[in-house]
KOLKELO-283189 format. One record per residue: x, y, z of N, C-alpha, C, CB in turn; residue in three letters. Coordinates in steps of 0.1 Angstrom, whole numbers, plus 5000, padded with zeros to 4 digits. Glycine has a CB too. Example, Ala and Ser with C-alpha at 12.3 -4.5 7.8 and 13.67 -1.06 7.14 Angstrom:
residues 2
513249435078512349555078513249675078511349555090ALA/512849785071513749895071512950005079514149945057SER/
This chain:
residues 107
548650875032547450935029547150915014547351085033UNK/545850855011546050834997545150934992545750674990UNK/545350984981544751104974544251094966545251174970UNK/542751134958542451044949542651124934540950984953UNK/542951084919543251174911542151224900544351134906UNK/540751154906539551154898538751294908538650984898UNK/538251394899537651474908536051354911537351654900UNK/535551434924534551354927533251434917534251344945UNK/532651344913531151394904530051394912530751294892UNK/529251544910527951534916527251584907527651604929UNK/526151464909524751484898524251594898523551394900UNK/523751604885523151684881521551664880523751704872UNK/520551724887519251664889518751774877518351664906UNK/519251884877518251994870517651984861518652094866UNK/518051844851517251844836516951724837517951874821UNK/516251654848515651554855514051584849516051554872UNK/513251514844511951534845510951474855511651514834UNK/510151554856509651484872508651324863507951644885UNK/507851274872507451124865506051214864507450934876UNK/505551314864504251354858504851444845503251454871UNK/505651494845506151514828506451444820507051574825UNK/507051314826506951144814505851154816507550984817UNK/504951084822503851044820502951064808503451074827UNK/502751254811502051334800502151294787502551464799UNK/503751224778504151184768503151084767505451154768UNK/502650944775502150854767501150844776502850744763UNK/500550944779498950864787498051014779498850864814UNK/497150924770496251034762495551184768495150964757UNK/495351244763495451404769494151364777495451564757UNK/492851324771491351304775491451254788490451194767UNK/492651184786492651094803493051154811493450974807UNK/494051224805494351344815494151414822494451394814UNK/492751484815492051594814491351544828491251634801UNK/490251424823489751364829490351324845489451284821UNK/491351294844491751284860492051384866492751214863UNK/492751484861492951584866491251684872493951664854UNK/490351724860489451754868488551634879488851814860UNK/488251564876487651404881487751394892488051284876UNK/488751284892489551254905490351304914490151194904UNK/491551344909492551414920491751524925494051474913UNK/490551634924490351704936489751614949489451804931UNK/489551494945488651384954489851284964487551264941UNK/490951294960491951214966492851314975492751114955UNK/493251244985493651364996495351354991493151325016UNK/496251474998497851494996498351414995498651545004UNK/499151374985500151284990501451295005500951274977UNK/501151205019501851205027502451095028501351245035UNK/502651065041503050945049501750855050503650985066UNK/501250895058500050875065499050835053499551015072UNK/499150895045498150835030498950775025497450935018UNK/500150695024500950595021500950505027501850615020UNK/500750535040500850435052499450375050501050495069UNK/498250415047496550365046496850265034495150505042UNK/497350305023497150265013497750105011497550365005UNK/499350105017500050035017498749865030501850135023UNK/498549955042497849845048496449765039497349905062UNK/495649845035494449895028494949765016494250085024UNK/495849785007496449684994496749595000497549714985UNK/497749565009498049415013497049345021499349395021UNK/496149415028495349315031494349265021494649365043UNK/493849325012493249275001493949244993492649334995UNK/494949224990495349114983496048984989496049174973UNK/496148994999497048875009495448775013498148965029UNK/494048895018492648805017492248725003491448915018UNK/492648804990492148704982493148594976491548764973UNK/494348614980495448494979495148364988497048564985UNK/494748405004494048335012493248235011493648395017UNK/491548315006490348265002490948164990489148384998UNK/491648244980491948144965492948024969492948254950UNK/493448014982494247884981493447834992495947894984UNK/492547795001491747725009491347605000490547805016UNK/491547495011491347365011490547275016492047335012UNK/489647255005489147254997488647404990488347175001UNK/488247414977488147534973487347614979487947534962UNK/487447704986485847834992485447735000484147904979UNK/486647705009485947595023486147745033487347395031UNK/486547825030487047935040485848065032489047985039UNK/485148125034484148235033485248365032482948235046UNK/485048445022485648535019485648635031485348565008UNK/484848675037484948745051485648675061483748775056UNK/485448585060486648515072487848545067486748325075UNK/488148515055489548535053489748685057490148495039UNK/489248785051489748865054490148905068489248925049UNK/489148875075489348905090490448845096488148875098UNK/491148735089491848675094493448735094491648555087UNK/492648805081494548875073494648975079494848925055UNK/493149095081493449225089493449195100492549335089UNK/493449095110493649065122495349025121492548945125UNK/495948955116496948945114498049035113496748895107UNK/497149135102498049265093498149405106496849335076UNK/497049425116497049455121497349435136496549475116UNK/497749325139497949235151497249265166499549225152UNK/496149255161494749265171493549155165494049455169UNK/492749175171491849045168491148945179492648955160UNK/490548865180489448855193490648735200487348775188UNK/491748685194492548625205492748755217494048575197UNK/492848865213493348935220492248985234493949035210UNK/491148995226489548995235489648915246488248925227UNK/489648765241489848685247490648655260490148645240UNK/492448695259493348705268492748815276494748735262UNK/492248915274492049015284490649015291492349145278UNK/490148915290488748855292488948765306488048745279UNK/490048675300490148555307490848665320491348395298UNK/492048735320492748835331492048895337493648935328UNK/490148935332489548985340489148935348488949035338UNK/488848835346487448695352488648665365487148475336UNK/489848675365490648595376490748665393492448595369UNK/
C-alpha cells in the first residue's frame, strides 16, 4: 500500500473575486452605470436555455457570413440563402426534409 507523505491540498475559493468585481476595476463607472440601469433589466437570467439561444443565434451568424464572404464568385450566393443554408444545417431541418416526407406521402 503506498502512502502518500504530502498532505492533499484543497483550494481555497474564498478570496476568489467573482469576474463582475474584476471587471468593475477597468470598465469606466458611466458604463457601468449605464448598463446596469439600461440594459441588464432588458436581458433575461442567465440559464442554459439562454446559453443554449445564444450559442445557436452566434454561430449561425457568423458561420452565414463566413459562407456569403467565401462564395465563388464573390456574392454569387445572396446573403439570405446563405443563411438559410447554415440555419438549415445548424439546425438540421430544412425543405430536404419537406421534401422526403412529401415524396412518403404521394406513395
Amino acid at each position: 500500500m503506498v502512502q502518500h507523505t504530502h498532505p492533499i491540498q484543497v483550494a481555497d475559493y474564498s478570496e476568489r473575486r467573482s469576474l463582475r468585481h474584476k471587471m468593475e476595476d477597468k470598465v469606466p463607472k458611466p458604463l457601468l452605470k449605464a448598463y446596469h440601469n439600461h440594459i441588464r433589466p432588458h436581458l433575461p437570467e442567465a440559464s442554459f436555455i439562454t446559453f443554449h439561444y445564444l450559442y445557436f443565434l452566434s454561430t449561425c451568424l457568423i458561420a452565414s457570413l463566413i459562407f456569403w464572404g467565401s462564395s465563388t464568385p464573390f456574392r454569387s450566393v445572396s446573403y439570405l440563402d446563405s443563411l438559410f443554408l447554415v440555419v438549415s444545417a445548424m439546425t438540421e431541418a430544412g425543405m430536404l426534409y419537406d421534401a422526403a416526407c412529401n415524396a412518403r406521402a404521394s406513395d
